[in-house]
N, C-alpha and C positions, 0 to 999 in steps of 0.2 A: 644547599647541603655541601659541607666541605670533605673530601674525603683522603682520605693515604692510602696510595695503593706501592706495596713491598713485592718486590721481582719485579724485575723491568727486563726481565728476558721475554721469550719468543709470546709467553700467555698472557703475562702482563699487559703488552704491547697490543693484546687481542681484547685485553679490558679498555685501557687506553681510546680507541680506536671507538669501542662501542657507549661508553662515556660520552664521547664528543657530540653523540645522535641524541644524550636527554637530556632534557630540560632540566635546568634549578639543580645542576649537580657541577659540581668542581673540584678538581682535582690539589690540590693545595700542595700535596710532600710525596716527593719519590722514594723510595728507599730499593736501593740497590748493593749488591758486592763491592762493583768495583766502583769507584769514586766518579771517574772520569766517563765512562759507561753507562752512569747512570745521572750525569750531566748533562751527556748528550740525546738523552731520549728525552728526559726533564727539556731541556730548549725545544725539542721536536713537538712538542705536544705543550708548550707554554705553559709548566710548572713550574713555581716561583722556586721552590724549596725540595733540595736534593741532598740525600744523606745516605751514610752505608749504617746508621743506627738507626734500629725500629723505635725504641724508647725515646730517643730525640724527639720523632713526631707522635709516642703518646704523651709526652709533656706539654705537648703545644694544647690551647684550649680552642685551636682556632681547627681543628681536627674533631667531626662528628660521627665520622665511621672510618671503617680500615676495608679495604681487600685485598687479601694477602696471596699472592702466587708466588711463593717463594719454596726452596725443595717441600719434596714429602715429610721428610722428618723433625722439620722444623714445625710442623702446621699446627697439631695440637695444641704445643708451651706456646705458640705465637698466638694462636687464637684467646687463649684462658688470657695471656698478659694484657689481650684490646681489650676484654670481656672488664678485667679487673681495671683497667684505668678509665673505666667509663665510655668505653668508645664498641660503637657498633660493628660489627665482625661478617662481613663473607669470608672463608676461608675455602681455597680451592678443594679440589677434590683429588684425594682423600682427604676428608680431613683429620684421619690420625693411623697411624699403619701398627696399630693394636689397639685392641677393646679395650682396655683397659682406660687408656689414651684418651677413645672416644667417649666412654662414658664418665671420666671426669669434665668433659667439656659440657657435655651435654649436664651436668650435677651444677656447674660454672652457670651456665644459661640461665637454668632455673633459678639461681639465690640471687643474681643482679637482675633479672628480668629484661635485659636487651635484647635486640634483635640477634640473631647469631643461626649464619646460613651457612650450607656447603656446598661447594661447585657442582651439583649434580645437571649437568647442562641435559642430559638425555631429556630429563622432566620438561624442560620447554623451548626443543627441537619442535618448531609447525610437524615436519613428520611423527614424528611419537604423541605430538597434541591431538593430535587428527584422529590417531588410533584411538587413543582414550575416550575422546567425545563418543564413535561410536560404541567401544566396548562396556562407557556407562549408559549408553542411549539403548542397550540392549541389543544391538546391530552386529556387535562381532562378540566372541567369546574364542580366547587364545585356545590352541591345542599344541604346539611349540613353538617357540621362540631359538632360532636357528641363530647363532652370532658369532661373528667370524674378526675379533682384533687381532688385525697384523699390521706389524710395524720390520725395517730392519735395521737395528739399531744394537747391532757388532761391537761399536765402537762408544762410549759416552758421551755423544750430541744430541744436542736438543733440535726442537722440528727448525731453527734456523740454521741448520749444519754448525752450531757453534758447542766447544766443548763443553760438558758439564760440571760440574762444580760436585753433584750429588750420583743417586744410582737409581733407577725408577726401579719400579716393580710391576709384573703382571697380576699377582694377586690383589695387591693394597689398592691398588690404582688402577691400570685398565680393568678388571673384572668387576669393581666398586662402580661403575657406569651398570655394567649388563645384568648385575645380581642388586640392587636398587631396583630399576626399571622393571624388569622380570616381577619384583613383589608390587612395585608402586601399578603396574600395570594389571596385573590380576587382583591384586588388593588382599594377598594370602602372604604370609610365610612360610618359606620352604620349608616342606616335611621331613626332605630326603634331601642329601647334598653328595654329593663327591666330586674328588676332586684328584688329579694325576701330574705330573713334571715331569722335563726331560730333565738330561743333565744340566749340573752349576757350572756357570763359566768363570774360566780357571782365572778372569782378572775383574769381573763383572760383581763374582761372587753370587748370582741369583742365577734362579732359572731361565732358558729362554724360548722355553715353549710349555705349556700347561692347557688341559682338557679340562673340564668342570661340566660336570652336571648338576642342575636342580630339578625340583617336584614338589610342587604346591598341593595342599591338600583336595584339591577339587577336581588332581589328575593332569592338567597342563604341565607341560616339561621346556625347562631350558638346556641348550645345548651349546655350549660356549667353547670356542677353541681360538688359543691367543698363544701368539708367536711374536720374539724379535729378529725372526732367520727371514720372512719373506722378504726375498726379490720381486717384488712384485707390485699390484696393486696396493696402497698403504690406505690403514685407518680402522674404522670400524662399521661393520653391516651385519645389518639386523634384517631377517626374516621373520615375519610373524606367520606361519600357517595360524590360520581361522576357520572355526565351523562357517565362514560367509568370505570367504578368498582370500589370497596370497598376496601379501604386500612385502616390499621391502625397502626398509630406510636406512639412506645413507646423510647421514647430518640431518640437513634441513628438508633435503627432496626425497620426496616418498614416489614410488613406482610401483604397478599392481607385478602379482607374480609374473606376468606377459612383458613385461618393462615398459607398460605402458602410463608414461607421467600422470600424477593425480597435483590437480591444482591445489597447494597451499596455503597460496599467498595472502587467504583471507583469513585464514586460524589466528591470529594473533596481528599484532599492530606492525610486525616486523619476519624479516626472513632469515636473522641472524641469534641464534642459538643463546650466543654468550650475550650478548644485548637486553634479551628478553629477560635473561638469567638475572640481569643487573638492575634493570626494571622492576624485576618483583623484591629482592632485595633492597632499594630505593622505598620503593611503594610502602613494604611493611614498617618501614621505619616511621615515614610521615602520615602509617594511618594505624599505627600501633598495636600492630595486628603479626601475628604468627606466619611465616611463611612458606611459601611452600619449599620446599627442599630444606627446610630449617634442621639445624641440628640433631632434634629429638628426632623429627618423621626420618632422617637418612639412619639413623640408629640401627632398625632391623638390620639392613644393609651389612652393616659392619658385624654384628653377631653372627650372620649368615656365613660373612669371611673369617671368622674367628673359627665358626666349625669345620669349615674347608679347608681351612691350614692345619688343624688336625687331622685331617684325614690325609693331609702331605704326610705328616708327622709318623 
């Protein structure tokens, strides 16, 4: 399978990387910003073909899929343009930072019938796979989901300390991980949502700290609080309280409430998040089959954040 993968900054690099581990996949065309930037990551990982145009390599027919980690607000018009040149689409996460956005892509999907995924890596972290085995095996049933993303990120860098091009957001993108997972994990959509901000940063322009709550209809609650000010520990952890014990996931390792390690390493073929992510991606393609974290199923997600930002409003 050949594929184009667009950003060849810090994520990119973390697709790259995990490419390299599956089989029958190759990377064919780079596409990056800066020219020379994106020649040199292109030689580091032996891609033949380096461009700062996306449509260059949807004109190539030697191009069978795209995955796209390029800004936020590119992601939607990029995904819909693979969708329309015939070429199959992971598009990072978010994949669109309005509903609107999202449900033309997801409208896109359906009338060419390609594969067409979103970065929703939580769905297949071994930690969060684990959970779900037991919570469908009848073994655990959520009563909160505790989650805590902090980041401090003052300044427009990306996780390589290198400057940004674009502006993240805490609603579109980090909270698009913990309000997914929260429904894909109890398997409800939220009843109840709210959602709170600190102040806009006077160069940032977004917020940099935000509270969110959810409430699935069966009474389980999320409690999400996401910050760009910590000094501190960086990332995202998840606590699941459960009627059957306290676990908590940080990536790929999971730890009971006690911070006592729980093995794994045998949930899945791999202990790498984004990997696995690309594997099923890969997989739907060559067995023509719907995927998981596909466009449609991340949907709720985004309506979820669609009402949440009205309630900033």
């Amino acid at each position: 399978m050949k594929v184009c993968l667009a950003g060849a900054g810090a994520f990119g690099i973390k697709h790259l990387e995990a490419i390299q581990k599956i089989d029958g996949v190759e990377v064919v065309s780079l596409v990056g910003r800066v020219l020379e930037k994106t020649q040199e990551v292109a030689a580091r990982f032996g891609i033949a073909h380096a461009t700062t145009n996306l449509d260059e390599s949807l004109a190539s027919a030697q191009v069978d899929a795209v995955i796209l980690c390029t800004p936020t607000q590119m992601h939607a018009a990029q995904a819909i343009a693979c969708l329309k040149a015939g070429k199959h689409v992971q598009v990072e996460i978010p994949m669109a930072d309005c509903l609107a956005d999202a449900e033309e892509l997801v409208r896109v999907q359906k009338q060419t019938g390609l594969v067409a995924m979103a970065g929703h890596t939580r769905r297949f972290n071994p930690s969060h796979q684990w959970i779900r085995q037991r919570i469908q095996s009848g073994e655990l049933k959520i009563q909160q989901m505790d989650v805590q993303t902090f980041f401090f990120r003052r300044t427009n860098m990306n996780a390589l300390g290198q400057p940004r091009s674009w502006t993240d957001h805490l609603l579109w993108h980090h909270a698009a991980h913990t309000v997914d997972l929260f429904q894909y994990q109890t398997g409800e959509v939220a009843s109840q949502v709210h959602a709170m901000q600190g102040p806009i940063h006077p160069k940032l322009e977004i917020a940099m700290d935000m509270s969110i709550q959810l409430k699935v209809p069966s009474g389980a609650l999320c409690t999400l609080s996401l910050s760009f000010n910590n000094d501190g520990p960086l990332g995202t952890f998840f606590r699941y309280i459960c009627d059957n014990g306290t676990y908590i996931a940080r990536y790929d390792d999971l730890v009971d409430g006690k911070e006592t390690p729980i093995d794994v390493s045998q949930v899945d073929v791999s202990m790498n998040g984004i990997e696995l992510q690309d594997r099923e991606f890969f997989a739907a393609i060559r067995d023509g089959r719907e995927p998981n974290a596909s466009v449609a199923k991340v949907l709720p997600a985004y309506q979820t954040l669609d009402r949440l930002e009205k309630t900033l409003a």
